[in-house]
N, C-alpha and C positions, 0 to 999 in steps of 0.2 A: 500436536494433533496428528495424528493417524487415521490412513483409512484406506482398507485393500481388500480386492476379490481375490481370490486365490483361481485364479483362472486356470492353471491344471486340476485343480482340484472340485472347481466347477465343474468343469466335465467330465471328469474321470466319475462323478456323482449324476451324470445325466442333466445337469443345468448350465442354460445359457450365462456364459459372464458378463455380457453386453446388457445383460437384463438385469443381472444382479448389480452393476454397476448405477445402472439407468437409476435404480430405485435406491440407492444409497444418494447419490447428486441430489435426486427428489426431494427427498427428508430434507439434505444437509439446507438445500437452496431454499425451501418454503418454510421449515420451521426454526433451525437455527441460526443461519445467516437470516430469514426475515424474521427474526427475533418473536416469534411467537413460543419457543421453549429457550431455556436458558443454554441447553445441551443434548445432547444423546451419544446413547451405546446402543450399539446393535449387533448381535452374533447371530447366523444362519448359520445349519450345517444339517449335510444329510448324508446319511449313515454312519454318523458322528463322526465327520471331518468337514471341520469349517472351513467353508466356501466364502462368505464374508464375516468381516468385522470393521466394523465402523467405529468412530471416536470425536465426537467435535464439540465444541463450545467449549464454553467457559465455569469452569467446579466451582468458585467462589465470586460473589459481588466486586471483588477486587482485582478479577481481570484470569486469574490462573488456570492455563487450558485445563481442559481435563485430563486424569490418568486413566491409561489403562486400566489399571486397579483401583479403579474409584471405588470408594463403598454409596450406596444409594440406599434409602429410608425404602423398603420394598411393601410396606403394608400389608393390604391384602394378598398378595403374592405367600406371607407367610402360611395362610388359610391349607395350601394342599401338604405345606409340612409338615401343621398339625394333622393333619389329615391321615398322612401315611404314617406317622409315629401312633397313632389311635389304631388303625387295622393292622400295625404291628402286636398293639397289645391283644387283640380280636383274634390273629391268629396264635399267638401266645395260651391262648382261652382264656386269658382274664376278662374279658367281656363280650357282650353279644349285640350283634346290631338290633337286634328286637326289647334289650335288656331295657327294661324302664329308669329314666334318668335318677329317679330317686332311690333307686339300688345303690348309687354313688351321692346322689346330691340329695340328701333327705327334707333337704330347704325347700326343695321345689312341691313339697307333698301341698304345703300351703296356697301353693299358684292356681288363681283364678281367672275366667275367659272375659273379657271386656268391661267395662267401666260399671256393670250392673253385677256383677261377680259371680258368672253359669261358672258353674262345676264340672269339670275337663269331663268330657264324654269317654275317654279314651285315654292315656298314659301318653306323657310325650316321651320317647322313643330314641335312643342313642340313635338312628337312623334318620332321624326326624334334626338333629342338631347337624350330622353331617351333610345333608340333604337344603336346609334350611325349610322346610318343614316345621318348625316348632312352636311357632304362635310369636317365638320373642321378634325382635326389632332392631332401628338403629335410630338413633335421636336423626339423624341426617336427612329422616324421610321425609319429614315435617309435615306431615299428613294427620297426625290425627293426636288427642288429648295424652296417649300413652306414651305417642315419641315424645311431646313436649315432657313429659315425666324423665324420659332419659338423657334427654340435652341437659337438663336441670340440674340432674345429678353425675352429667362429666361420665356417664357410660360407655360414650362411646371412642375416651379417649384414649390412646395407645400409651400414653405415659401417666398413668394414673399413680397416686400414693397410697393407693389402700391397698389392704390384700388379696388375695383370691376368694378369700374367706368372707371378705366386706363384700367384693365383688357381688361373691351369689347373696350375699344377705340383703344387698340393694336389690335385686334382679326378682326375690320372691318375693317381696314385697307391692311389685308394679303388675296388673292384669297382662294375659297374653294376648296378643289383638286380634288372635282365632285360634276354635279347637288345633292340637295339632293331627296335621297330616289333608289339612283341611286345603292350605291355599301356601303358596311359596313366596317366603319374602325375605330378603338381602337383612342381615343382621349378626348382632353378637354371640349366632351361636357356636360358631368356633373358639369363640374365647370360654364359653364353656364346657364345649368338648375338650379345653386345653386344661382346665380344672380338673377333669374327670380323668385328665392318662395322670395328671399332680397326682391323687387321690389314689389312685389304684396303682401306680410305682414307689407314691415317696416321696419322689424325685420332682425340684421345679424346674419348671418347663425348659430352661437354659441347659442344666446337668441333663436331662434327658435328651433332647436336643442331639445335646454336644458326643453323649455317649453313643448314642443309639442309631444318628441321623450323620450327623456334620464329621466326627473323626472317622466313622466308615469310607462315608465318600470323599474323604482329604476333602472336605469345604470348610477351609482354612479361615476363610475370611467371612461368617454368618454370625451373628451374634445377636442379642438382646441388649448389650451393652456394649457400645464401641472400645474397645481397648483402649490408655490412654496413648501408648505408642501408633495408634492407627488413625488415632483423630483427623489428624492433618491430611488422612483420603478420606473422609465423609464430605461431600459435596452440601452446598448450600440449598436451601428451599427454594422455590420461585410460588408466586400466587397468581391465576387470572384476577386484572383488576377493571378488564374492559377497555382498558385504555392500553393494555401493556401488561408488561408482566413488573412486580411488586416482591422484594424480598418478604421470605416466611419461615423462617428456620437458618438461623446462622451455623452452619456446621461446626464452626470454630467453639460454639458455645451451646451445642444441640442438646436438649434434655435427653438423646440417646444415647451422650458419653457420661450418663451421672446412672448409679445404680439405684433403681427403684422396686420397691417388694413387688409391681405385678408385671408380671411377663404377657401381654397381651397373643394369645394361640390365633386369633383374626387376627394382628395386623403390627406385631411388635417387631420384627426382626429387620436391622440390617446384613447388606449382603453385596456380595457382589457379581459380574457380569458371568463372568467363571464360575466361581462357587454355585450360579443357578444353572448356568448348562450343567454341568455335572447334575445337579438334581433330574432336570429334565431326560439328562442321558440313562438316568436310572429308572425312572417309569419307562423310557420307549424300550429297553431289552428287558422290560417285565419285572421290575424290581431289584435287578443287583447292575452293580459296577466295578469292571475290574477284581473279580474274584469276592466283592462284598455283597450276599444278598442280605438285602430289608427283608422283602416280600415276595412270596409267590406269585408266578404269572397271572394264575388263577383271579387270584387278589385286585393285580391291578386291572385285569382285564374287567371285573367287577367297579372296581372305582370309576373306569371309563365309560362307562355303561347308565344311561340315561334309570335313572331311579326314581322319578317322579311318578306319582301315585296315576293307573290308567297310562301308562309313557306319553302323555303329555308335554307340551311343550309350557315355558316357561312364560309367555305370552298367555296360556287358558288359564295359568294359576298365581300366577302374579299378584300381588296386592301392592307393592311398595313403587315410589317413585325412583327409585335410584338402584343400580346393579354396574358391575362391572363388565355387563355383558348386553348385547342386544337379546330381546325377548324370543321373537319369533323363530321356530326352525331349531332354537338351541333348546339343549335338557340339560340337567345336573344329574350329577351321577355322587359319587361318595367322595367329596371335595373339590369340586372340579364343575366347569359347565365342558359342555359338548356339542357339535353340529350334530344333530338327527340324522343328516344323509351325509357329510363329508366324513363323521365320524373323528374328526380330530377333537383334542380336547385344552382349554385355556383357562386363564386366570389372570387380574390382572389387580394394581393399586390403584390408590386414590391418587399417589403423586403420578399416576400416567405411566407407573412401571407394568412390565406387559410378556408372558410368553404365550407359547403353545405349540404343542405336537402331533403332529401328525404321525401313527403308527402307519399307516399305510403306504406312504409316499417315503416314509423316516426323515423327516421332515421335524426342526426343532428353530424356532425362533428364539431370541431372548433381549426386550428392547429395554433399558432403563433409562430413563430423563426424573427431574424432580422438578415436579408442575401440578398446582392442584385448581381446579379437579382434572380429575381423568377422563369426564367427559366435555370438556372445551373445543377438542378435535377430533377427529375419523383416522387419526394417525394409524390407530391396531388395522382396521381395516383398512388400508390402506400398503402395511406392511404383508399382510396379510396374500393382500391380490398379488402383491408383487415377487412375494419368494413364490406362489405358488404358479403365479405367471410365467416365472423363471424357469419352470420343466421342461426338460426338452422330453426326455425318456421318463415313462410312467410306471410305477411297477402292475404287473401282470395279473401276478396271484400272490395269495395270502394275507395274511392283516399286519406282514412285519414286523411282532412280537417276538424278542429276541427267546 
């Protein structure tokens, strides 16, 4: 186990080390020494030189601390990778945020609004999937006759055996649970925007990935399928069980080291601590890293940027019980939620993996533990108050887009 601020490097960045330290002991003494997660990794760093990085508990049920290089089930976290490989192909002009979904997915021509089957008022809208805008769902919400439809049929499972192809052939089949553009609700529609860059490169979502996204930024260690030489760094599941935490995922035997036809665009990828600051460091200078541009500043600076219908917050248009995000004060933007007024932007899984960025401050978190749910604890915010606690010097001007 490992665990250090880099106390020149704190400051030489304008943050207190004593603060940074204060809030790494925090974590370590309340959630992993008091056994409410099984581990964590935490990297801090601003103006991309980390300030801390933390490392504690134990990777497997059988005692083995954690590595450095652990790999972690990152879920939803994969959501802005799809994200940014999608406004790849947008800037490309292979598609249009306005372009109606059934220019790509003709299945959807047959999709009906609620359990009495209105007739879409409106087209749902490649902006409306990355937004989540789109009527669709997640069995997880367990709110109403529709989601029961998708738990039934294992939709909302990251390791499914069907195709991409079966995928959306299940998904037009099932009502949307509102017009789109209508009201905002946490669901599968990144795994069908992840269908839609399939469709319009070729390419499944791993090769594209790996071409386009992960060997640009050397993110060496992301995959859909754990290598089998890497196995032995996939860490084990934990589950809240009320009483404790409960193994859920043996790493040694994960269904993410067996190759399965769907590549989940919401919530398939493993990854590790590194490999995501690297992503993160490539939205805060605006899309490239290291002489490799993705995307236009232009680009990101739009992804970052509050897209809900009226800039509303996610609190007036909500329909769903569950989000990785609190409601009020926050927007989405084009893969991503956002503060309204701090203007940083995040994401986060279901196992309680978690970043976000601050362009203004350059300001990059990146926490991963494997613990489900993700909301058991106030951990993100928490981490949250404390890097941003940690400022000694504030920047001035600008919005720090590289």
């Amino acid at each position: 186990m490992t665990a250090y601020t880099d106390r020149e490097a704190a400051r030489d960045a304008g943050m207190d080390p004593d603060r940074l330290d204060a809030l790494a002991g925090y974590l370590d003494r309340t959630y992993v020494a008091g056994g409410k997660l099984p581990h964590m990794q935490l990297r801090v760093s601003r103006d991309e030189r980390t300030v801390l990085s933390v490392s504690r508990g134990r990777a497997r049920e059988t005692g083995e601390p954690l590595r450095d290089d652990a790999l972690f089930r990152i879920a939803s976290m994969t959501k802005p990778v799809t994200s940014v490989a999608f406004m790849m192909l947008v800037e490309q002009g292979l598609v249009g945020l306005d372009d109606p979904v059934t220019e790509v997915i003709p299945e959807f021509a047959r999709l009906r609004v609620g359990l009495e089957g209105r007739a879409l008022e409106r087209p749902m809208r490649m902006i409306d999937l990355l937004r989540h805008t789109s009527g669709l769902t997640y069995g997880l919400q367990q709110r109403t006759p529709i989601d029961a439809r998708y738990r039934a049929l294992g939709l909302d499972e990251f390791q499914q055996k069907r195709s991409s192809d079966d995928f959306i052939a299940a998904l037009a089949d099932i009502p949307l649970e509102f017009q789109p553009g209508e009201s905002w609700n946490y669901s599968v529609s990144t795994d069908v925007l992840g269908v839609v860059a399939e469709r319009l490169t070729g390419m499944d979502l791993e090769s594209l990935f790996r071409a386009r996204i992960f060997d640009p930024l050397g993110m060496t260690d992301s995959f859909f399928t754990v290598p089998a030489d890497r196995v032995d760094r996939l860490t084990d599941a934990w589950r809240f069980t009320g009483a404790g935490i409960a193994l859920s995922d043996r790493g040694a035997r994960s269904n993410w080291s067996r190759s399965l036809p769907w590549r989940s665009g919401g919530g398939g990828l493993v990854s590790s601590t590194a490999d995501y600051h690297r992503f993160a460091r490539m939205l805060l200078r605006g899309g490239e890293l290291d002489g490799a541009r993705l995307l236009k500043p232009e680009t990101v600076e739009a992804m970052r940027t509050n897209r809900l219908p009226g800039g509303q917050d996610l609190a007036s248009l909500s329909t769903g019980m569950f989000s990785e995000v609190d409601y009020a004060g926050v927007g989405f933007g084009l893969g991503f939620a956002m503060g309204l007024e701090a203007r940083d932007y995040s994401w986060g899984g279901i196992f309680s993996t978690w970043f976000f960025v601050d362009p203004v401050e350059r300001l990059i978190a990146v926490f991963m533990t494997q613990h489900l749910p993700s909301s058991t604890y106030p951990v993100r915010a928490e981490i949250r108050a404390g890097v941003t606690g940690a400022l000694v010097q504030r920047q001035e001007d600008g919005d720090g887009d590289g």
